[in-house]
C-alpha positions in Angstrom: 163.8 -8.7 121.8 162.9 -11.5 123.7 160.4 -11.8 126.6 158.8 -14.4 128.8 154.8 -14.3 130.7 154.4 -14.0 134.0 151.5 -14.8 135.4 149.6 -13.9 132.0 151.9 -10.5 131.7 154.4 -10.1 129.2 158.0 -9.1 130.9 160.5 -8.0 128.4 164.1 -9.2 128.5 166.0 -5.9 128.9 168.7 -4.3 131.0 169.3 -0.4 131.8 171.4 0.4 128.9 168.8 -1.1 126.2 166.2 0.9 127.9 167.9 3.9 127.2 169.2 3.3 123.9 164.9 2.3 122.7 164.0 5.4 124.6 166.5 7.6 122.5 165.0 5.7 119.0 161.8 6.5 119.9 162.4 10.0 120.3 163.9 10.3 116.8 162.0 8.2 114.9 158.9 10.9 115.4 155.9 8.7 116.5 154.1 9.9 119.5 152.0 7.6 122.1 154.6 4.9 123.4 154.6 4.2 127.1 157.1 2.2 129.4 155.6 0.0 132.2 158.2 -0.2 135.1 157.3 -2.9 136.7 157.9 -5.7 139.4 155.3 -7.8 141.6 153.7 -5.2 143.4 152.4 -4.6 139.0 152.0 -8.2 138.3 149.6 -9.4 141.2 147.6 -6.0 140.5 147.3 -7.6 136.9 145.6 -10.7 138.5 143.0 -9.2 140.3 142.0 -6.7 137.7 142.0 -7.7 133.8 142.3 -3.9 132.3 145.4 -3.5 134.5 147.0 -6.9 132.4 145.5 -5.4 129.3 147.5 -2.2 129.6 150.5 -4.1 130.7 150.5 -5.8 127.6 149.8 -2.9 125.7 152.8 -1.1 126.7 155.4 -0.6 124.5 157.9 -2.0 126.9 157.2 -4.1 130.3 160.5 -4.0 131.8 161.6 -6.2 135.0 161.8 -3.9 138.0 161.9 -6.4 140.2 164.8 -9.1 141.3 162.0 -11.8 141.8 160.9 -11.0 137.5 165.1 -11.0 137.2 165.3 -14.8 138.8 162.3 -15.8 136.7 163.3 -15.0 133.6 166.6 -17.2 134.2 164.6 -20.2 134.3 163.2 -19.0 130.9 166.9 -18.6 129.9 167.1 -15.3 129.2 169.5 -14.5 131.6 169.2 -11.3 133.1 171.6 -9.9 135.6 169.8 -6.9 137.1 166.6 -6.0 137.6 165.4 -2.5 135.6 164.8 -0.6 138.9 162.7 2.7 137.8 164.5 5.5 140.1 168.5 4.5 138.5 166.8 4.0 134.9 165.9 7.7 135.2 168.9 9.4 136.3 170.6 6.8 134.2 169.0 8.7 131.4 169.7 11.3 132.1 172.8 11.4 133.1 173.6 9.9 130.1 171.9 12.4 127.5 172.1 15.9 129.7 170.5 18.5 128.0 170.2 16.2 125.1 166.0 15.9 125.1 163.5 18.0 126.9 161.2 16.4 129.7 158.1 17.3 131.7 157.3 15.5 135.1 153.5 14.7 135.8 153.0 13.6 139.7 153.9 13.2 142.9 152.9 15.8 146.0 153.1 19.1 145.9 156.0 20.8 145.1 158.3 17.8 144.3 158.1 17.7 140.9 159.6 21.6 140.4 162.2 19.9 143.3 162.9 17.4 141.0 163.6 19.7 138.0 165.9 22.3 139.9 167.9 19.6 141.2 168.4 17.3 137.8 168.9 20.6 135.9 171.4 21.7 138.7 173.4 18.3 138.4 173.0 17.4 134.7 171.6 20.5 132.9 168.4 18.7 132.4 166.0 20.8 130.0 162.5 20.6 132.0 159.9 22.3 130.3 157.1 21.6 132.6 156.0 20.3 135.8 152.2 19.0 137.3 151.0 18.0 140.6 147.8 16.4 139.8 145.0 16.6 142.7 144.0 13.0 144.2 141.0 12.3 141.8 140.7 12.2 138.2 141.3 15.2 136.3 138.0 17.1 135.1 137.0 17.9 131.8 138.5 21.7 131.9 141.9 20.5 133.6 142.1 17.7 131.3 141.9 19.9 128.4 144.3 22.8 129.9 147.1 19.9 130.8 147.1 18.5 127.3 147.7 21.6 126.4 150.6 22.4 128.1 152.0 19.8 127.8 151.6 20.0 123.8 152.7 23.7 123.7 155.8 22.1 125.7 155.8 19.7 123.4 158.6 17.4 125.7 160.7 14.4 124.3 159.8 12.5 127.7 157.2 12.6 130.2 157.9 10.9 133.2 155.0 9.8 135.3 155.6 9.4 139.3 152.0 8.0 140.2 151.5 4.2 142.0 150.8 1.4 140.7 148.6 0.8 138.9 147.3 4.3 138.5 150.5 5.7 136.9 149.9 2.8 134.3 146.5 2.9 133.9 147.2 7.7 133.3 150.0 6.3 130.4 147.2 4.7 128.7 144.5 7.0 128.9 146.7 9.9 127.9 149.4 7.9 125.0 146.7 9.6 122.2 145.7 12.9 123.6 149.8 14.2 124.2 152.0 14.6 122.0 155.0 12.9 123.1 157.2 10.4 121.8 157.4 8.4 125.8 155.7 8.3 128.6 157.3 6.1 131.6 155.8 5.2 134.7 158.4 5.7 137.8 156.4 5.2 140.6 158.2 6.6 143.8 161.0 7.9 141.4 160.0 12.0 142.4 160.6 11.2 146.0 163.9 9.3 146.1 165.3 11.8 143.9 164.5 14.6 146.2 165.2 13.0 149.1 160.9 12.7 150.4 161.6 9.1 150.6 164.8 7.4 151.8 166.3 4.4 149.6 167.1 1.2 150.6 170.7 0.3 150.5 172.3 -0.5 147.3 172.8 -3.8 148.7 169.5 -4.6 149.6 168.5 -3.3 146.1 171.0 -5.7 144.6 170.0 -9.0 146.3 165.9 -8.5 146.5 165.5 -7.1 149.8 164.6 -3.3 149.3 160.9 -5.1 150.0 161.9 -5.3 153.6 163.9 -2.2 153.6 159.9 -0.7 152.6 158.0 -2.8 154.9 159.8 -1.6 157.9 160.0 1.9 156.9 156.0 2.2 156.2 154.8 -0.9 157.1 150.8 0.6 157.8 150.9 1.3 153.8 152.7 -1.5 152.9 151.9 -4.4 154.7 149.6 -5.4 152.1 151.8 -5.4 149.1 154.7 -7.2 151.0 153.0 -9.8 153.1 149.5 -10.8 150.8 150.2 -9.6 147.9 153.7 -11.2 147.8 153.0 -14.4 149.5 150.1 -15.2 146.5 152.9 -14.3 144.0 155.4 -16.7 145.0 153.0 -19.4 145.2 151.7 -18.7 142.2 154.7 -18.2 140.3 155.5 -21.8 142.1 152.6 -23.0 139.9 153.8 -21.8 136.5 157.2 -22.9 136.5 156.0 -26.3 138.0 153.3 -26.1 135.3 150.6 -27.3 137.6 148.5 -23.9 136.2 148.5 -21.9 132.9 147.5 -18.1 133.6 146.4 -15.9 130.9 
């Protein structure tokens, strides 16, 4: 499989379907502990202002490209991606594909959206959830992190999808890929609430041509400014600087 750095991060040259098909080896092969990254340049620029967020990146079984900006970049590196690996279609790609195939668990979101989320995918493709968790905003304490591991290995799921932010739902995936017993763990971000509906999604043709940033910005500009407008104007410059090669990043 090839891949290319960005900005010191490894970004793996895969599309949807190859996703899938890894995620469905790992499951049968029997080993426990993989995690996927989903991730785009909100994930990379996080990864240059803190060094255990690039660690984990690169620790991660699988950093794919869910952004078009990642997609354009890894062009110039000539692998030659069409589409970007955008976290809410790779899950109900998945599942859609493999129905009641595998069972999953759902860690995250607000209250009550997780079980949402398992009525409705087991309503429109006989998904097999076996267990749902809101976690409270703070770190889990000793007793809950003990009584969640084990649920979730009495559930004992073929997936665990993990709809956190970045980079917290990364940094959870790599505290947790030892203590559960579960083949993968992908991080989906805001996954839970497009699914059910929370959150509105940008137009598939804003998706398609890298504009569901703005589609974002307007909707919740006071949370997102940041991401958008700082964090996105010090990626393209610095991106300018790698692929001019007038700075190495490690």
């Amino acid at each position: 499989m090839k891949s290319y750095q960005l900005l010191g991060v490894r970004v793996d040259g895969v599309q949807i379907p190859e996703v899938v098909g890894r995620i469905e080896e790992w499951i049968h092969d029997g080993k426990t502990g993989r995690f996927i990254a989903v991730t785009g340049m909100h994930g990379v620029m996080e990864a240059q202002q803190d060094a255990s967020v690039k660690a984990i990146l690169n620790a991660s079984d699988l950093v794919v490209p869910d952004g078009t900006p990642l997609v354009w970049v890894s062009r110039w590196y000539g692998l030659g991606l069409k589409r970007r690996v955008y976290g809410p279609e790779l899950m109900e790609t998945f599942f859609r594909e493999t129905r009641d195939r595998y069972t999953h668990f759902f860690y995250g979101s607000a209250p009550g959206a997780a079980d949402k989320l398992a009525r409705a995918f087991q309503e429109k493709f006989g998904a097999r959830v076996v267990g749902t968790y809101c976690p409270p905003f703070r770190p889990l304490n000793e007793d809950e992190e003990r009584e969640f591991s084990q649920t979730v290995n009495a559930a004992r799921p073929d997936v665990l999808w993990v709809g956190l932010s970045t980079p917290k739902q990364e940094r959870w995936m790599y505290q947790y890929r030892e203590k559960l017993a579960v083949p993968v763990m992908l991080g989906v971000g805001a996954a839970f609430d497009f699914h059910t509906g929370k959150v509105s999604q940008a137009p598939r043709w804003m998706r398609e041509h890298g504009l569901e940033w703005f589609f974002r910005l307007i909707s919740e500009p006071r949370r997102l400014w940041r991401r958008y407008l700082v964090l996105g104007s010090k990626f393209t410059w610095n991106v300018s600087l790698q692929l001019l090669k007038l700075k190495q990043f490690s």
